[in-house]
C-alpha positions in Angstrom: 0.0 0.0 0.0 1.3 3.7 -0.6 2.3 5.5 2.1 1.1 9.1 1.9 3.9 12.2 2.4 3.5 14.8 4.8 2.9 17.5 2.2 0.1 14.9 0.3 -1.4 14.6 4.1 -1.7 18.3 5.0 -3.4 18.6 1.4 -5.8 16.5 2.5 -6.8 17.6 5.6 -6.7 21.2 4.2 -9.4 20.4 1.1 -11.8 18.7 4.1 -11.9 22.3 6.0 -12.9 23.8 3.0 -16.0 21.9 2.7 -17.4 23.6 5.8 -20.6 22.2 7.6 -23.6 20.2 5.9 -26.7 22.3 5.6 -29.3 22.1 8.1 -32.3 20.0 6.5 -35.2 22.3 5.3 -38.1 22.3 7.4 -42.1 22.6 5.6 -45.3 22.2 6.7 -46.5 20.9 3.4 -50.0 20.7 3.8 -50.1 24.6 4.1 -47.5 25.4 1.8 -48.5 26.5 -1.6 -47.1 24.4 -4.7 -43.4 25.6 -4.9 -40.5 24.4 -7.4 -38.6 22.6 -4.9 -40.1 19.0 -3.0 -42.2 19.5 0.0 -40.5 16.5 2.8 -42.8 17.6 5.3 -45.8 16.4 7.6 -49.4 18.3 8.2 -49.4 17.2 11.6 -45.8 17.1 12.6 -45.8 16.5 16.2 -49.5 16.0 16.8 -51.9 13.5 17.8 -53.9 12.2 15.5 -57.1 13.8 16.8 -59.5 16.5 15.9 -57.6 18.8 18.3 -54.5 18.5 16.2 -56.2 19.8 12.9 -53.6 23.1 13.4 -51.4 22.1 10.4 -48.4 24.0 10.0 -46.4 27.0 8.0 -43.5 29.4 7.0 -42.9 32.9 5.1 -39.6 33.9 6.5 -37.2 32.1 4.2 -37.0 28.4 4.0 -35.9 26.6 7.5 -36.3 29.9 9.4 -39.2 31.5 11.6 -41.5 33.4 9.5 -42.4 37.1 10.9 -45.6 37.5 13.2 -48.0 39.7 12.5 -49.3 42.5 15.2 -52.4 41.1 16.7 -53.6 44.7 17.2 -53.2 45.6 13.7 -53.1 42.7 11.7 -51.2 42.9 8.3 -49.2 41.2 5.9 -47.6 41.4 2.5 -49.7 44.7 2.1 -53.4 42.9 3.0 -54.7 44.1 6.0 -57.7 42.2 7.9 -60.0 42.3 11.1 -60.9 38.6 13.3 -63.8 38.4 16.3 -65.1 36.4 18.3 -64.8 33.0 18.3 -61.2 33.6 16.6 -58.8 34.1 19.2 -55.4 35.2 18.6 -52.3 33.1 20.2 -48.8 33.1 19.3 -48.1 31.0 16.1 -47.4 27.1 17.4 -45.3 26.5 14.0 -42.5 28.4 12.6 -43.5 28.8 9.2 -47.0 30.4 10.2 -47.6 34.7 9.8 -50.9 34.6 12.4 -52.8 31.8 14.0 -56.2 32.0 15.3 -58.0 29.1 17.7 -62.3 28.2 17.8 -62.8 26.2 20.9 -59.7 23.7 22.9 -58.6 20.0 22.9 -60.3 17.7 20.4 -63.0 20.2 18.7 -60.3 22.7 18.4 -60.2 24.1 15.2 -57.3 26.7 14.0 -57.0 29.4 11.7 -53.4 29.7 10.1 -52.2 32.5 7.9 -49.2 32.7 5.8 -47.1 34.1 2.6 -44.5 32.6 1.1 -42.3 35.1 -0.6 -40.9 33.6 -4.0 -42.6 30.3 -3.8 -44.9 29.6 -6.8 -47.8 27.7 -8.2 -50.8 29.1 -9.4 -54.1 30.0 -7.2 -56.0 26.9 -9.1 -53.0 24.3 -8.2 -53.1 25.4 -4.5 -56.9 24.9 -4.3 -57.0 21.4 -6.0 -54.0 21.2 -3.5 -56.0 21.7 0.0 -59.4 19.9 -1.7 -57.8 17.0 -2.8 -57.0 15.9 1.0 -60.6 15.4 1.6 -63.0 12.4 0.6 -66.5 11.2 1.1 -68.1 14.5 1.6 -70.0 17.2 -0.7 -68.4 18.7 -3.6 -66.1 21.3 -2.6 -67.3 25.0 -3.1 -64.4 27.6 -4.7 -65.8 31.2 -5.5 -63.5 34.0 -6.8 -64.6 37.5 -6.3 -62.9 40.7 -5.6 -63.0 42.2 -2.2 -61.2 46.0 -1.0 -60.3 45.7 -4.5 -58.3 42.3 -4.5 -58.6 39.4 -6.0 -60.1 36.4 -3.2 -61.0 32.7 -3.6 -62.8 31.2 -0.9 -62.6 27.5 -0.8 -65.6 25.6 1.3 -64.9 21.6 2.1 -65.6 18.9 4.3 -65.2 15.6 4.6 -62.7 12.7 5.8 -59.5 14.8 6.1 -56.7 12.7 5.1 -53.6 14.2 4.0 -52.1 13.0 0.9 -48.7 14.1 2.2 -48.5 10.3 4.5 -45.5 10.4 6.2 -46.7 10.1 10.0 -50.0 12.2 9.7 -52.1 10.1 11.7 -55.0 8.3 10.6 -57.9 10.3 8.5 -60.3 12.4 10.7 -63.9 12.2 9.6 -66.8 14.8 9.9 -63.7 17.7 9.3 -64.1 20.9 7.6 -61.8 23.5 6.0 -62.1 26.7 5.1 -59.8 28.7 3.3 -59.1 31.9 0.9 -56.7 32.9 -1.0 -55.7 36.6 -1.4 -53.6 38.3 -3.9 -52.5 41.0 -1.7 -50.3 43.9 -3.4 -46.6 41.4 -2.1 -48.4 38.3 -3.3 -50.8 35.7 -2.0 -51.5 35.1 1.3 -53.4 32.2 2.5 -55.8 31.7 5.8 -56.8 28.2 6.4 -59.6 27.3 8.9 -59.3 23.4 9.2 -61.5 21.4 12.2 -64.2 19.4 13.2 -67.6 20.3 11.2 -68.9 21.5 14.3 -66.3 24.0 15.6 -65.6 25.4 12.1 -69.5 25.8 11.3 -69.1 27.8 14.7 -67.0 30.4 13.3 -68.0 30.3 10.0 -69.4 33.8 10.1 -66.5 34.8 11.7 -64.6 33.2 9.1 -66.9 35.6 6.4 -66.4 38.7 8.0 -62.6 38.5 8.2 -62.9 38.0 4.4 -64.5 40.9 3.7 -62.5 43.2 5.9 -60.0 42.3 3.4 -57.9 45.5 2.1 -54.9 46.7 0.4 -52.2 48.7 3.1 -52.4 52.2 1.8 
């Protein structure tokens, strides 16, 4: 066997330091996240039971594998959209890195949440995302998708229920019946934003008017 020289041994060791440390792995919460250009390795419930209470989901807007930015409870606002929540949305501190806002409708297994995010630079187009979030439902009505324009912007509301059942696998639990999600999109003036009310029927049908007056407090940041 060659033996190496001293000079072909501090080459060596010198061309390893150079490589510097691996890169952290990317973290997504891919049932939230809009269709983007790079693969998704993530779970919807990541570190929840498998229950109704655990319908939060997950998101991020603050570069990939970092905390997204909060939004101000008091003055709510993001990527130049501003909106109002009541009652039964209550604000709390987002539970998942990647969300903007999170709002909860009742506790423990009929908890339902109310996550909000933008993803600068990620892509896909408003009609992918919505096949995206419908398609992890089965055995209920036909989902309901309306497109109108509210404080001027573009919105699509998206109205499900079902058997939620992520098609993302991967540890997310086994598929919760009698669930309901919904959701609209936004094309604020920085790009889309997305709020996402996902729960049991009951606690979502709760705060469905809620849900309908946020939406049409919707406006541009002046």
């Amino acid at each position: 066997m060659a033996r190496l020289t001293p000079l072909a041994v501090l080459l060596a060791l010198a061309l390893g330091c150079d490589r510097g440390p691996e890169p952290p792995p990317v973290e997504e919460e891919a049932s939230e996240a809009p269709e983007a250009p790079t693969p998704e390795p993530a779970n919807p419930h990541a570190g929840q039971a498998p229950t109704h209470g655990g319908h939060g989901g997950t998101a991020p807007s603050g570069g990939m594998g970092g905390r997204a930015p909060v939004v101000d409870q008091n003055a709510p606002q993001l990527a130049g959209l501003r909106w109002q929540a009541g009652d039964p949305l209550t604000w709390r501190r987002p539970t998942r890195p990647m969300r903007n806002a999170e709002y909860a409708v009742g506790e423990g297994d009929t908890e339902a949440v109310l996550t909000i995010f933008h993803f600068p630079g990620m892509g896909g187009s408003i009609e992918e995302n919505v096949e995206r979030w419908t398609g992890q439902f089965r055995d209920g009505d036909e989902p309901v998708v309306e497109t109108k324009t509210i404080g001027g912007l573009e919105v699509t509301t998206i109205d499900v229920s079902g058997t939620f059942a992520s098609s993302m696998g991967m540890g997310g639990g086994e598929p919760l019946s009698d669930t309901r999600l919904l959701g609209a999109i936004v094309q604020a003036p920085d790009g889309p934003v997305f709020f996402k009310l996902l729960g049991p029927k009951s606690t979502v049908t709760e705060a469905e008017e809620a849900f309908a007056a946020m939406v049409q407090s919707f406006e541009a940041v002046r």
